[in-house]
PAROLUM-466204 format. One record per residue: residue number from 1; y, z, x of N, C-alpha, C in turn. Coordinates in pm, 1 decimal, always signed. Each point is the difference from the previous one (the first is absolute). Last residue first. Example, Ala and Ser with C-alpha at 12.3 -4.5 7.8 and 13.67 -1.06 7.14 Angstrom:
<sites>
@i->2 nyy->-225.0 nzz->+708.0 nxx->+1285.0 cayy->+119.0 cazz->+6.0 caxx->+82.0 cyy->+109.0 czz->+73.0 cxx->-77.0
@i->1 nyy->-572.0 nzz->-7.0 nxx->+29.0 cayy->+119.0 cazz->+0.0 caxx->-89.0 cyy->+120.0 czz->+0.0 cxx->+90.0
</sites>
This chain:
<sites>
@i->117 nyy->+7256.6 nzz->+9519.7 nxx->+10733.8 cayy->+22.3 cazz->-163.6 caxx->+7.6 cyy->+139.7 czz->-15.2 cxx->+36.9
@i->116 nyy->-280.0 nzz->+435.6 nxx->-78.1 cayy->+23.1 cazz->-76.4 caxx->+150.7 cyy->+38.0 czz->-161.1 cxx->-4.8
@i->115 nyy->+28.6 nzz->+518.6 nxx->-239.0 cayy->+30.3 cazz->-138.4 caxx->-61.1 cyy->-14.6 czz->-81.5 cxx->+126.4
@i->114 nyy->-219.2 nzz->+502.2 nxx->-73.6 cayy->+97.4 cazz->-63.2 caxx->+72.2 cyy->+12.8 czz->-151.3 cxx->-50.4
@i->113 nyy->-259.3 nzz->+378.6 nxx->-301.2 cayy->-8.7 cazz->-91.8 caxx->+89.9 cyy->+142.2 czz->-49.4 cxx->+46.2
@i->112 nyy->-167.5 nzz->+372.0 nxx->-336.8 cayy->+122.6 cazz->-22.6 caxx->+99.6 cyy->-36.5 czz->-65.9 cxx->+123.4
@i->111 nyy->-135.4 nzz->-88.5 nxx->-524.9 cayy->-69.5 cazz->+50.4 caxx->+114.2 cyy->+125.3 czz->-7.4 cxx->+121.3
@i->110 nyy->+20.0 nzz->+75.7 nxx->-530.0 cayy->+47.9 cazz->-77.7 caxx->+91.7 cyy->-49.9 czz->+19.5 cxx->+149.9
@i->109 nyy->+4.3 nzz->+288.6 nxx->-444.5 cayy->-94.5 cazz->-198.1 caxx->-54.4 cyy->-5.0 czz->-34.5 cxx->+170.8
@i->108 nyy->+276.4 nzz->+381.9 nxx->-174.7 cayy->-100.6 cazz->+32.8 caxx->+122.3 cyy->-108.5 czz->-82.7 cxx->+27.1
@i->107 nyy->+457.6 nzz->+48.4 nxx->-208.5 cayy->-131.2 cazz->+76.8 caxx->-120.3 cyy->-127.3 czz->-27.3 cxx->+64.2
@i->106 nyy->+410.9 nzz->-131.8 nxx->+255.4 cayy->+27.3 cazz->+124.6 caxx->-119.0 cyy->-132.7 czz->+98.6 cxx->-53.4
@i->105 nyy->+19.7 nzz->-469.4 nxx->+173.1 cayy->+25.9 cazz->+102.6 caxx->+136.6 cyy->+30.2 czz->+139.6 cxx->-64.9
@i->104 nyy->-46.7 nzz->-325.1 nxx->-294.5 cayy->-137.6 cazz->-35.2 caxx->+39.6 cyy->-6.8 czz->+136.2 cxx->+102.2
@i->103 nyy->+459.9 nzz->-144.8 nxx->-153.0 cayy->-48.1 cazz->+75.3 caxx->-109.4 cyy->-189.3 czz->+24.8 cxx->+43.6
@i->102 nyy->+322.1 nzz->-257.2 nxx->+304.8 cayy->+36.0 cazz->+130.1 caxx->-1.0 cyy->-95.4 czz->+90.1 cxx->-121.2
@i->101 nyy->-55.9 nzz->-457.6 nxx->+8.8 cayy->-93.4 cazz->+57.9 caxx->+132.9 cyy->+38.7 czz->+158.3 cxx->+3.4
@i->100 nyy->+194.4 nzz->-271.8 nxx->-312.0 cayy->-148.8 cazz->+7.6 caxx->-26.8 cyy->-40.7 czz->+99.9 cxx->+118.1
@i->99 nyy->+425.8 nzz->-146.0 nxx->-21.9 cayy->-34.6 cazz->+98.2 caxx->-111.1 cyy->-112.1 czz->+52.0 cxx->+37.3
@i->98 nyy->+52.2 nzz->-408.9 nxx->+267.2 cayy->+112.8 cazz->+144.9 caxx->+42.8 cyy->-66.6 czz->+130.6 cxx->-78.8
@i->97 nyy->-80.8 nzz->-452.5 nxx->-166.9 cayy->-136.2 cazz->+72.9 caxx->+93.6 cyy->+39.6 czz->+96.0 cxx->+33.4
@i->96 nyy->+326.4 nzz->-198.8 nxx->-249.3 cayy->-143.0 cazz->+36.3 caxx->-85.9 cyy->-73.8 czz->+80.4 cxx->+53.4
@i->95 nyy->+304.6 nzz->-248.7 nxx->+214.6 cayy->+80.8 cazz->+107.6 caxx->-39.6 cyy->-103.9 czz->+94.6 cxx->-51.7
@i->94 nyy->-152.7 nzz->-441.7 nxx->+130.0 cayy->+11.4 cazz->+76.7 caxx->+143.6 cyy->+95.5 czz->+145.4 cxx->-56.0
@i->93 nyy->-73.6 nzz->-325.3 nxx->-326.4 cayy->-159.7 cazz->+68.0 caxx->+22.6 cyy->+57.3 czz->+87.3 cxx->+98.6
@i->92 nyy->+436.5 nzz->-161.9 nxx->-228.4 cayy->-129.8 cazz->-90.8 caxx->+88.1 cyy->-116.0 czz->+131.9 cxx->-29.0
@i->91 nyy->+350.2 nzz->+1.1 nxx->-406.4 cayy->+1.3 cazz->+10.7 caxx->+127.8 cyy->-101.9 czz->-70.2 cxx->+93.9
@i->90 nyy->+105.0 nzz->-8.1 nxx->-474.5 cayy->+133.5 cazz->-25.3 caxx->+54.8 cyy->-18.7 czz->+29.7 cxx->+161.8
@i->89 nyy->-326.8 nzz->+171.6 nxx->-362.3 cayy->+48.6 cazz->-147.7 caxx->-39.0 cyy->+72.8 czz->-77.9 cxx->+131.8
@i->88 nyy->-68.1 nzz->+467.5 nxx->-71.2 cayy->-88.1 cazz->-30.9 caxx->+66.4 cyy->+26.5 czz->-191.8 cxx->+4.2
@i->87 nyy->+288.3 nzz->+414.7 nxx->-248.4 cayy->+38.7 cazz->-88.2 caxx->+128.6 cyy->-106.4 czz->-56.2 cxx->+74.9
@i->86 nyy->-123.0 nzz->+259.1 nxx->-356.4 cayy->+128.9 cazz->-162.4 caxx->-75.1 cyy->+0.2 czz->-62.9 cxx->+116.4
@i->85 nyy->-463.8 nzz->+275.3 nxx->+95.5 cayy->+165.5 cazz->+24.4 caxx->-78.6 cyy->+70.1 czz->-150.2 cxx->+3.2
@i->84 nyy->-580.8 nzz->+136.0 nxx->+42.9 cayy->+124.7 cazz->-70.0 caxx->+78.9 cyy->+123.1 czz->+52.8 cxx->-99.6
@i->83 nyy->-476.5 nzz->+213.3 nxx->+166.8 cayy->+104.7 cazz->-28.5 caxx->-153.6 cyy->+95.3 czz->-84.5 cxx->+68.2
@i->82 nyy->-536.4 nzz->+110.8 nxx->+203.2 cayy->+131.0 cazz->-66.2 caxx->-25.9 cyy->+100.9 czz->-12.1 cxx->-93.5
@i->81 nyy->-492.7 nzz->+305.7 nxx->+151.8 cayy->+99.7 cazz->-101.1 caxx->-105.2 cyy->+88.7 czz->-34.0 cxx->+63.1
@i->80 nyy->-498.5 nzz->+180.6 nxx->+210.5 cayy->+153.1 cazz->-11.3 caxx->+44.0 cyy->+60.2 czz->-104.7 cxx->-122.5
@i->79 nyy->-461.5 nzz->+291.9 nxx->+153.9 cayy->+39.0 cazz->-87.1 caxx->-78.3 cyy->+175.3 czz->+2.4 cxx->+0.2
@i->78 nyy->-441.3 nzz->+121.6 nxx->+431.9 cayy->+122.4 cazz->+6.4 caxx->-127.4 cyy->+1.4 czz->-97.8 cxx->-140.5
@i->77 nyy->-247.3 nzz->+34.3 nxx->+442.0 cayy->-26.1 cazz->+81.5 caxx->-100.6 cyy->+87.7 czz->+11.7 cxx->-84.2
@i->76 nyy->+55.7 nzz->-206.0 nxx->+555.0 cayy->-53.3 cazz->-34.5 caxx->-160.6 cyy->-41.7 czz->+134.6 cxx->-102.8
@i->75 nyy->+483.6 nzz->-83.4 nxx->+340.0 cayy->-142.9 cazz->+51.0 caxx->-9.3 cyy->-110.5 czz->-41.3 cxx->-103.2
@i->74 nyy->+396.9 nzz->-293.2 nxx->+224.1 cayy->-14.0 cazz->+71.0 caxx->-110.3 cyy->-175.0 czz->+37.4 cxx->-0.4
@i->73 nyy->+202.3 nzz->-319.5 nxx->+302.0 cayy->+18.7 cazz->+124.9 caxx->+32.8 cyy->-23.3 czz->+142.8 cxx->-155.7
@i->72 nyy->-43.8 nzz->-540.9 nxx->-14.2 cayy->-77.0 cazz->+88.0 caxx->+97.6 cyy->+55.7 czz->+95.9 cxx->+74.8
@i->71 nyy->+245.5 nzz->-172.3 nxx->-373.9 cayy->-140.4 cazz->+42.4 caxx->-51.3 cyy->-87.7 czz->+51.1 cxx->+100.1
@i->70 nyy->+489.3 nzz->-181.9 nxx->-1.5 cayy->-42.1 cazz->+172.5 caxx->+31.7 cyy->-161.7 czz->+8.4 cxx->-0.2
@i->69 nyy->+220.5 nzz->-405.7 nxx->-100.4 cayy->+63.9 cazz->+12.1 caxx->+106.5 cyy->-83.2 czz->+118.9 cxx->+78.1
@i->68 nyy->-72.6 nzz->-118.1 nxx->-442.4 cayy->-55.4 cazz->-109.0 caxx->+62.8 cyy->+13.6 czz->+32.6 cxx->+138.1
@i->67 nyy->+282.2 nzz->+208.4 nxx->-318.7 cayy->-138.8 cazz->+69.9 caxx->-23.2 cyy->-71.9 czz->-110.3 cxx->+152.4
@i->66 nyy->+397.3 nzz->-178.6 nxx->-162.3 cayy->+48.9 cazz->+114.2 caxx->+103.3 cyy->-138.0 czz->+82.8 cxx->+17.1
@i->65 nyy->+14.7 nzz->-351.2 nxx->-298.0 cayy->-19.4 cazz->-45.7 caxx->+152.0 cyy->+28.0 czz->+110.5 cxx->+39.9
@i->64 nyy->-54.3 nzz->+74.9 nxx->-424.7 cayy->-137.5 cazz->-41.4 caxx->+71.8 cyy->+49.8 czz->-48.5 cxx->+114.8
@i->63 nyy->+355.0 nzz->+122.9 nxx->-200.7 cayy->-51.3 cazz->+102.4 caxx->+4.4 cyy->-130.9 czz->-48.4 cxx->+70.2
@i->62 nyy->+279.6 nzz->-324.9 nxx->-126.8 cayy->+59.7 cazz->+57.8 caxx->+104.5 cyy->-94.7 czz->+125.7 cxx->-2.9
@i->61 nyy->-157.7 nzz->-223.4 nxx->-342.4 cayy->-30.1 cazz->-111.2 caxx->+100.4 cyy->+65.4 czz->+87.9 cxx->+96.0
@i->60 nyy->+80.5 nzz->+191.7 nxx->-375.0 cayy->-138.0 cazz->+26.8 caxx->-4.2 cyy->-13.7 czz->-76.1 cxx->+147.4
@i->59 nyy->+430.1 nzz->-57.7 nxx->-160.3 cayy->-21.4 cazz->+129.2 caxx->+29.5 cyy->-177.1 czz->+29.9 cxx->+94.9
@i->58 nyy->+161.2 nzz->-441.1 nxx->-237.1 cayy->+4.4 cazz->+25.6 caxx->+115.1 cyy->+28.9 czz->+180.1 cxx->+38.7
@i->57 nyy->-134.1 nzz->-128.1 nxx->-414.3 cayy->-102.4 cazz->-35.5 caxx->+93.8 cyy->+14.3 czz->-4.0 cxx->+140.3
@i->56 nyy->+348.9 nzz->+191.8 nxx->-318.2 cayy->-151.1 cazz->+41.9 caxx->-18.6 cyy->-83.6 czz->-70.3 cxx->+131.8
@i->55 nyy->+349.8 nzz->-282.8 nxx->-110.0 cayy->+65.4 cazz->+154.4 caxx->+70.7 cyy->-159.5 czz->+85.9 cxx->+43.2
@i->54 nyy->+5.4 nzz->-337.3 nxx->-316.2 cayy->-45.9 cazz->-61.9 caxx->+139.5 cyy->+53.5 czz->+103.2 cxx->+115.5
@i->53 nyy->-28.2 nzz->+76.3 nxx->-473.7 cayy->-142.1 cazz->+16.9 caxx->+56.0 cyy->+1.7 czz->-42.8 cxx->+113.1
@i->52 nyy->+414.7 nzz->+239.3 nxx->-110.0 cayy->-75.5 cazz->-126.2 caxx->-56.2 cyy->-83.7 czz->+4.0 cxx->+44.1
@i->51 nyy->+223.7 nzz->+471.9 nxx->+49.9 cayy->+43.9 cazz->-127.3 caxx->-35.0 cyy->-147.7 czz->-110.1 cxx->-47.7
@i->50 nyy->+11.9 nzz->+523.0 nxx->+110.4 cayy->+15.8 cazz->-87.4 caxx->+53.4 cyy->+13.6 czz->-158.9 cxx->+41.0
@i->49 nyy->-148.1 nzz->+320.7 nxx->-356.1 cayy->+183.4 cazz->-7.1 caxx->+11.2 cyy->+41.4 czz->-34.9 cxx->+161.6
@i->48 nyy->-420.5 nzz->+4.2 nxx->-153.1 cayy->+61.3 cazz->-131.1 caxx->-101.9 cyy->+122.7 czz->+44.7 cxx->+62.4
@i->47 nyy->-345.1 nzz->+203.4 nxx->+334.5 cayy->+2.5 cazz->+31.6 caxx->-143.2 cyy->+151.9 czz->-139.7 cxx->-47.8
@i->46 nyy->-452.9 nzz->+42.1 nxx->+374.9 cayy->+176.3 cazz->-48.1 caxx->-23.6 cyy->+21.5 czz->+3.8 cxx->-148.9
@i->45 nyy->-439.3 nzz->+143.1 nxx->+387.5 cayy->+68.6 cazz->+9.3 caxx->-80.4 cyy->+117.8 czz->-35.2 cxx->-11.3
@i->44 nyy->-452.0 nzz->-15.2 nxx->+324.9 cayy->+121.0 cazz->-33.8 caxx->-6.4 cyy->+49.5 czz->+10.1 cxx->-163.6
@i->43 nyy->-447.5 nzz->+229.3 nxx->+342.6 cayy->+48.1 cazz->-66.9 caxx->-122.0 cyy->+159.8 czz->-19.3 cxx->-7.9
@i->42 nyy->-494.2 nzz->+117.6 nxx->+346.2 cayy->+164.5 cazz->-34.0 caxx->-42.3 cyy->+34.7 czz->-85.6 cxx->-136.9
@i->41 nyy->-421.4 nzz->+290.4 nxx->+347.7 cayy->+27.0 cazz->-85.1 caxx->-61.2 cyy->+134.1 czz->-27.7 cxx->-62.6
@i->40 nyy->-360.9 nzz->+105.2 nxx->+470.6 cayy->+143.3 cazz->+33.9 caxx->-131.9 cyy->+7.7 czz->-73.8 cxx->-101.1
@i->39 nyy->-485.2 nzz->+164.8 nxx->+196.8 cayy->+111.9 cazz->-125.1 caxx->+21.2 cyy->+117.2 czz->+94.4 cxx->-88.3
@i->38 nyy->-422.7 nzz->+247.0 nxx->+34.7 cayy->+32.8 cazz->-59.5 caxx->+142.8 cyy->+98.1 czz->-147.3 cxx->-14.0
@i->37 nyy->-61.0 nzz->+391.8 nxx->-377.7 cayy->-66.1 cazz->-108.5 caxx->+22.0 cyy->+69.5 czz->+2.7 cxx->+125.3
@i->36 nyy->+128.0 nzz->+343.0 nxx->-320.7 cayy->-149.3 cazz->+44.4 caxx->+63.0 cyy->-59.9 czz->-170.8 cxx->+62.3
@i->35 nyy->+556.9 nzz->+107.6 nxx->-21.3 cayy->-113.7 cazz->-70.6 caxx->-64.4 cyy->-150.0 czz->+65.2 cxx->+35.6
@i->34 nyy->+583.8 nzz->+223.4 nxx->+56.4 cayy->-97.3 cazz->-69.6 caxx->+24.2 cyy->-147.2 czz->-33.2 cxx->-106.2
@i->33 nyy->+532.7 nzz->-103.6 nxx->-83.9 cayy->-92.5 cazz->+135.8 caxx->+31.7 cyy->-139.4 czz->-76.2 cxx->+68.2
@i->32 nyy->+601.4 nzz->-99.8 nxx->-66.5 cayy->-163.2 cazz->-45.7 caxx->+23.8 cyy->-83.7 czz->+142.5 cxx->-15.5
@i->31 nyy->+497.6 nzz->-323.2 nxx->-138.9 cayy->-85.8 cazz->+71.6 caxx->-9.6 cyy->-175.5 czz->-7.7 cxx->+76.8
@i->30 nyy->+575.2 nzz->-120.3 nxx->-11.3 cayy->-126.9 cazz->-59.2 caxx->+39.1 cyy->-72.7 czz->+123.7 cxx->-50.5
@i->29 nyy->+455.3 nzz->-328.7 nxx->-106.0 cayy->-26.4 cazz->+147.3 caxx->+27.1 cyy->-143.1 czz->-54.6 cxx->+27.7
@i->28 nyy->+463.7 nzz->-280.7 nxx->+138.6 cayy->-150.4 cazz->+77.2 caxx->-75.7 cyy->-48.1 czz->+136.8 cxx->-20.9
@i->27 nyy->+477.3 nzz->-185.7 nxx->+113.6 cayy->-122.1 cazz->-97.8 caxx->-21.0 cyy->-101.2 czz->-19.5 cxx->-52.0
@i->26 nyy->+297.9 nzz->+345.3 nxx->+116.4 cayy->+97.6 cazz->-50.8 caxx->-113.3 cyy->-120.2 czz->-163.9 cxx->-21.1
@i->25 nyy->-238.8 nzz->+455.9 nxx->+112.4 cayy->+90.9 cazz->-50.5 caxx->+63.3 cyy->+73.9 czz->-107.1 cxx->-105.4
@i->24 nyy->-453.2 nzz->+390.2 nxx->+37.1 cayy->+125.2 cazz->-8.1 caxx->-108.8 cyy->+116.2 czz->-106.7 cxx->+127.9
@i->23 nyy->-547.7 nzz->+205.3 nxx->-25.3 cayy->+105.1 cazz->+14.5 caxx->+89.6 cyy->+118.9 czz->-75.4 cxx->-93.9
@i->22 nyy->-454.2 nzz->+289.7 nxx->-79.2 cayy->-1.3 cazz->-119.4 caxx->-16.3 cyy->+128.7 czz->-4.7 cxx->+83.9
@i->21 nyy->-528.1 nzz->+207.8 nxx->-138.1 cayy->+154.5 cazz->+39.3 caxx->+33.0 cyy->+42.2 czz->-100.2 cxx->+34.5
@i->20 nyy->-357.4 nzz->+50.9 nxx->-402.0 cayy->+78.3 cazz->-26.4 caxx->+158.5 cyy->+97.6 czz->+96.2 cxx->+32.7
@i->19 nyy->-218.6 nzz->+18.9 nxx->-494.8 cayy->-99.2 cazz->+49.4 caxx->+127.1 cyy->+118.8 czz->-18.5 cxx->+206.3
@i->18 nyy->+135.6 nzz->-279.8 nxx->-439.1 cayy->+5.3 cazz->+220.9 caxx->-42.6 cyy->-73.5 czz->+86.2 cxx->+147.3
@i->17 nyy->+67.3 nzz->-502.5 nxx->+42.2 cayy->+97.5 cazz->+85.3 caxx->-140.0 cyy->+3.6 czz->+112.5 cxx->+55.1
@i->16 nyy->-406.0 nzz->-197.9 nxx->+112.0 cayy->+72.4 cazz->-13.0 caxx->+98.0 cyy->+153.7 czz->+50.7 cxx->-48.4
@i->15 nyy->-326.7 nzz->-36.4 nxx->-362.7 cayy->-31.8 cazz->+84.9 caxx->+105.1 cyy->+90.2 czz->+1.3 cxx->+112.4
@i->14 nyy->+62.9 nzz->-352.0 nxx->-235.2 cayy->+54.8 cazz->+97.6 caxx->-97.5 cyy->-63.5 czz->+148.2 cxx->+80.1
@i->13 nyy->-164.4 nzz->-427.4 nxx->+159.9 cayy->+199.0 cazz->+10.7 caxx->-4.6 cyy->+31.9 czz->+116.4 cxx->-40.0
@i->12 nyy->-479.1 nzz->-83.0 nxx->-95.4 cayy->+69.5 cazz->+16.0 caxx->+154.4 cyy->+159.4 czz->+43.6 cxx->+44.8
@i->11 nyy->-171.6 nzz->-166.7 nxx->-444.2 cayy->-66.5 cazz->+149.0 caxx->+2.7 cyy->+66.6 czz->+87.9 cxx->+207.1
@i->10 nyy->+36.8 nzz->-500.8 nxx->-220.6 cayy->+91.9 cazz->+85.0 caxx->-15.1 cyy->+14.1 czz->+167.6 cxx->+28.5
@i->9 nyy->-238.2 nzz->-395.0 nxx->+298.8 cayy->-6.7 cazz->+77.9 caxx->-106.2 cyy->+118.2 czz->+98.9 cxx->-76.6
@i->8 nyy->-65.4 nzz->-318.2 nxx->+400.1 cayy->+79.5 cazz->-76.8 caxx->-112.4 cyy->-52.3 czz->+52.1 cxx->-134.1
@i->7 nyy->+77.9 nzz->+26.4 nxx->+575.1 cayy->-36.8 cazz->+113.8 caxx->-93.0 cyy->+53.1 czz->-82.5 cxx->-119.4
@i->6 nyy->-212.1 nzz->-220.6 nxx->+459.2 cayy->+139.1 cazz->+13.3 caxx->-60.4 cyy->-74.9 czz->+70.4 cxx->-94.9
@i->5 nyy->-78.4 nzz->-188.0 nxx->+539.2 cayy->-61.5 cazz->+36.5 caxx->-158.8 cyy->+130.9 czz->+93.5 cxx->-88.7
@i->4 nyy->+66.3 nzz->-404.0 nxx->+385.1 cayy->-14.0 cazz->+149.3 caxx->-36.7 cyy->-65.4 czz->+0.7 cxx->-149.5
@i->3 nyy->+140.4 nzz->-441.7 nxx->+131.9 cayy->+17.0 cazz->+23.7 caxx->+194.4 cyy->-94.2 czz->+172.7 cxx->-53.7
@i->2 nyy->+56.9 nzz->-221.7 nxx->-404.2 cayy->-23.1 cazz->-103.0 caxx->+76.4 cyy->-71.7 czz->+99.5 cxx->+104.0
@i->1 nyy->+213.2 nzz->+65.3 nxx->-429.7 cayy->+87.8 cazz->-3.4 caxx->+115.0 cyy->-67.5 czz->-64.3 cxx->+119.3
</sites>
């Protein structure tokens, strides 16, 4: 992914599963727990029955921009998944980020910094 460090163990994902807590919307769902390391880290998921690989990829692409948006306010120590749903395909990042930020503000990822731009 480039911009973030990213979770690309299966062992990880599957801890975060069972171990997280997680938040539930018609966009995404999110999972996080926390990490014994000083960076976050993030993983993006898109299961087949979210259409074509180019559907798929643009899911993964609207999700990393809406992440991109939040990252410097997001506390570090974590590990944070990404599930994208059917309807991820079909929308902007700026709907994405909405989700995102409400689900981060939830599970306590989200530093309650003032937005000054």
């Amino acid at each position: 992914m480039g911009d973030f460090p990213v979770l690309n163990q299966n062992k990880d994902f599957k801890t975060l599963y069972y171990r997280g807590k997680s938040q539930v919307h018609p966009l995404l769902v999110t999972y996080v727990r926390k990490n014994r390391l000083a960076e976050t880290r993030v993983g993006i998921t898109v299961s087949k029955k979210a259409g074509t690989a180019v559907k798929r990829s643009r899911c993964r692409r609207v999700i990393r921009a809406a992440y991109r948006e939040l990252k410097c306010d997001v506390c570090a120590g974590y590990d944070i998944v990404f599930v994208a749903r059917t309807r991820t395909a079909f929308v902007k990042s700026g709907e994405v980020k909405k989700a995102m930020e409400a689900h981060l503000k939830a599970l306590g990822v989200l530093s309650d910094r003032e937005d000054t731009r």
